[in-house]
N, C-alpha and C positions, 0 to 999 in steps of 0.2 A: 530522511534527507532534509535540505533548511528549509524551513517551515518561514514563508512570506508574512504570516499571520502569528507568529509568535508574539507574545505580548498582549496579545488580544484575552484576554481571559481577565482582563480586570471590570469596571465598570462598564457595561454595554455603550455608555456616551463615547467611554474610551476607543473599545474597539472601532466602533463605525468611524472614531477621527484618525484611527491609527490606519485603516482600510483606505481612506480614503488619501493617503499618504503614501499608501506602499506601488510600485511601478512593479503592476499586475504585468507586466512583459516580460517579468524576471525569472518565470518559470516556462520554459522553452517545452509547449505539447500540443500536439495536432492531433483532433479527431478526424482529419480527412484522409489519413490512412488505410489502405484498404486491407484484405486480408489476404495476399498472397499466395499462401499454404493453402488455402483452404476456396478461394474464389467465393467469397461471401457477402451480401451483406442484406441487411434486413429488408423486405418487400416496401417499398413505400420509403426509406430510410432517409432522413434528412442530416447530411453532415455538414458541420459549420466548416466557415474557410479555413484554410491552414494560417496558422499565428494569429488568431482570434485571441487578445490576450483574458476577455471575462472567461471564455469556453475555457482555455487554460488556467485561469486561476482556480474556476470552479471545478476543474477536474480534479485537480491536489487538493483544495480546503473545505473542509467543512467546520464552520465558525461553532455551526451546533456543539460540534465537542469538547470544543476550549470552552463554551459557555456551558455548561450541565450543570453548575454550582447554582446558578437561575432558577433550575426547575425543567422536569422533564419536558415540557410544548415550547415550543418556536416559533416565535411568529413569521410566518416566512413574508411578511410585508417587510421586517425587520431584514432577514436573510437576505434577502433579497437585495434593497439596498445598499448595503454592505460590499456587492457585485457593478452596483448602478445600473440593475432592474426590477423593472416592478413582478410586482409573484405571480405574474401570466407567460413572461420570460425568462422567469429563471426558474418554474415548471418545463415549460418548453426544452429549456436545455436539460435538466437532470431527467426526462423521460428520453431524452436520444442515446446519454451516456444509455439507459437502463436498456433503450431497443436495441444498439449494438452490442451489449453483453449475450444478451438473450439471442441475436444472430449467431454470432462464436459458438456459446453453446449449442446452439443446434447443430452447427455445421461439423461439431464435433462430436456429436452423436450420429450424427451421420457418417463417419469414418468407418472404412471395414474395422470387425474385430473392437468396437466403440461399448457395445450391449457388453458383452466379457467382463470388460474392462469397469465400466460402469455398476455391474452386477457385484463385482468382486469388492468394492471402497468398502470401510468399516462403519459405517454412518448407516444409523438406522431412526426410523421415525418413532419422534420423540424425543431424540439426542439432539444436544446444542454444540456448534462447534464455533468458537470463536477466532480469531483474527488478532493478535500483537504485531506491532510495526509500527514504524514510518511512511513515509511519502509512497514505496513502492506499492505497501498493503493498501492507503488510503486512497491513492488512483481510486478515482470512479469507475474507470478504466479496468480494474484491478484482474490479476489474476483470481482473486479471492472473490469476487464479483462475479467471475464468470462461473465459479465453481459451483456457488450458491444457486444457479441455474441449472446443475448438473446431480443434485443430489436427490435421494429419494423424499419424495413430499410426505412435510411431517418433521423434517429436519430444517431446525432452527440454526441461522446462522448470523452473527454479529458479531462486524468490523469494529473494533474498539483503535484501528490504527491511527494514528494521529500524526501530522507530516513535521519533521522535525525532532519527532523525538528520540531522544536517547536511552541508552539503557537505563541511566539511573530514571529520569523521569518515569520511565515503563512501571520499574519499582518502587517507586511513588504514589504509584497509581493500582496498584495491586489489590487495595479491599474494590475496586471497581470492577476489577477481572475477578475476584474471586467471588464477587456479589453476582457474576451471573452466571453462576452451578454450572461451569462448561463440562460438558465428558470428554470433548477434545479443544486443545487449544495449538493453535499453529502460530508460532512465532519466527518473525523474521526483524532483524535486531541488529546493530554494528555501527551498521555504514554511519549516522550520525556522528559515532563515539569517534572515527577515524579522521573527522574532517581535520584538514590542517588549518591554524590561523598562523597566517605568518610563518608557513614554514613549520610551527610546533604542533606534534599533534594533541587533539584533545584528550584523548583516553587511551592507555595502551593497552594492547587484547589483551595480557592476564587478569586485568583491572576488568575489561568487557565481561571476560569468561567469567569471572565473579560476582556479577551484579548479575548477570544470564542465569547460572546457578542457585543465587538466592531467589531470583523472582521464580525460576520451577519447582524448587523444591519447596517456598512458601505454598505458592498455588497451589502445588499437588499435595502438601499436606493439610491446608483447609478443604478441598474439594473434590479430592483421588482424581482429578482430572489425568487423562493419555495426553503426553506432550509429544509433538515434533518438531522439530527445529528446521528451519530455513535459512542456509547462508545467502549473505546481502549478495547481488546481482554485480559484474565488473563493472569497468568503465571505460571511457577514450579519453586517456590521459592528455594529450590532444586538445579535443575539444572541452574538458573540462578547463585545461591552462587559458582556452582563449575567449571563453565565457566569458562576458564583459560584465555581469553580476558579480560573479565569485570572486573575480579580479577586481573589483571596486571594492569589495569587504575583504581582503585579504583571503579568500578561501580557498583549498584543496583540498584533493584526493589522490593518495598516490595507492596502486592499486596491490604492491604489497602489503601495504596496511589492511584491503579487504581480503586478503587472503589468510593474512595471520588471521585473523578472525573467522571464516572460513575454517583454517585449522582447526580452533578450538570447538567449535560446533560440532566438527567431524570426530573430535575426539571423545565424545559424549555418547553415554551408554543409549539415550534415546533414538530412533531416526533421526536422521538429518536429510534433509532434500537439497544435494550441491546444484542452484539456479544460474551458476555461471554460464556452464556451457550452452544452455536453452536461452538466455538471455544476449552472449553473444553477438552484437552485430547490431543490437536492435534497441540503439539510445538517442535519445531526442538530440538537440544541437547541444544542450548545454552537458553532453557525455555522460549523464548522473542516471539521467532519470529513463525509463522506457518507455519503448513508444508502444501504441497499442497492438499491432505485432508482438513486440517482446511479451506484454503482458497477457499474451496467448500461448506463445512459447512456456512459457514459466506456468501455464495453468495446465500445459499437457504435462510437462515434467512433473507436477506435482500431481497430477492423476495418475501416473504410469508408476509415481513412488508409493501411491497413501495403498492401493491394492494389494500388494504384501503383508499389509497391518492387520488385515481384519484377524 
């Protein structure tokens, strides 16, 4: 989904002026959500106020990614700044995302009939299972975050999701996914391509289906990697119209357009894991994005799906 920090991947002086430019409020996400379903939250738990816009920016971006042409280490005095904290406070924050993932997963192990379910996933140690997407994978929040807390140890897991991007960019980026020898790769992929400017959209799903296609079938023929697909999560067409960002950039989502995409997912010989209905009900203000509810929903769904695989 649109990525605040796009653009940012040219010279690092660039990025921090481009950062320091973008109206970090534009990404509508509360970590003070609690966990409904499940009555959860970590011992000791510290949650920022609701419409914190740094806790929300920092939930969607990690600058790290767009900068990896650098060099793998980050300085996170750098990082940091970036947010307008120093790297004692923007620690602080990305350990709360981490203690509330690690709650969810607990508490979801603790569900009757959780040990079964958890015994039966195809992930074994040793195995790397990576992460394709946008904004929904790159939540800090993520469902793919919480998953990582759920697998057996030993298993390597790495987000490669980056918020804003597209299919073509994914396939772009592909000697990067096939440079890290996944056995599984979970991609969730579309919604980007679907956004409208003005009304037109950007990419139409057969055009989707075909850039999804070459990126699997590259990957898996450098790497034999197992693919599963994930269609992109609905929306509130609602409050996506009344988002006063999206509406300042000409932006949309109309929610047939993520369906046609959805279709083609589902018409693909691999699994596909349909996240609409787990997702359902559970989107921030600006209709797009999930809230960390949602992105719990969407991590059972995708547990109660990957079980059949092994």
């Amino acid at each position: 989904m649109p990525n605040d920090f796009a653009g940012a991947c040219g010279p690092l002086s660039g990025a921090l002026q481009f950062a320091a430019s973008v109206p970090l409020a534009s990404y509508a996400a509360t970590v003070s959500a609690g966990l409904p379903k499940l009555g959860v939250r970590a011992p000791g738990a510290t949650i920022a106020p609701a419409h914190d816009p740094v806790e929300r920016a920092l939930r969607f971006h990690q600058p790290e990614k767009l900068l990896r042409h650098l060099g793998p280490a980050h300085d996170e005095v750098v990082l940091a700044a970036l947010f307008g904290l120093d790297p004692a406070g923007h620690r602080t924050r990305l350990d709360r995302f981490e203690e509330r993932n690690r709650a969810v997963a607990a508490a979801l192990t603790a569900v009757p009939g959780a040990d079964a379910l958890l015994a039966g996933l195809p992930f074994r140690p040793g195995g790397h299972v990576v992460a394709v997407g946008e904004s929904t994978t790159a939540d800090r929040l993520s469902w793919f975050e919480i998953l990582r807390h759920l697998l057996p140890e030993g298993v390597r897991c790495t987000n490669l999701a980056v918020s804003g991007t597209t299919t073509t960019r994914a396939l772009a980026n592909l000697p990067l996914l096939a440079l890290q020898r996944p056995d599984w790769v979970l991609c969730m992929l579309g919604a980007n391509d679907v956004q409208r400017l003005d009304g037109v959209p950007l990419v139409a799903a057969p055009e989707t289906g075909h850039t999804l296609r070459a990126l699997r079938d590259l990957t898996v023929r450098r790497t034999g990697t197992r693919w599963v697909w994930l269609t992109p999560t609905g929306i509130d067409p609602g409050r996506v119209a009344r988002y006063v960002h999206f509406r300042r950039a000409g932006l949309d989502w109309v929610a047939a357009d993520l369906d046609a995409v959805a279709d083609v997912l589902l018409a693909e010989p691999e699994p596909t894991i349909d996240t609409r209905a787990a997702a359902h009900g559970h989107l921030e203000e600006d209709g797009l994005h999930l809230t960390p509810t949602g992105q719990q929903r969407v991590a059972e769904a995708v547990l109660a799906a990957l079980g059949p695989l092994r």
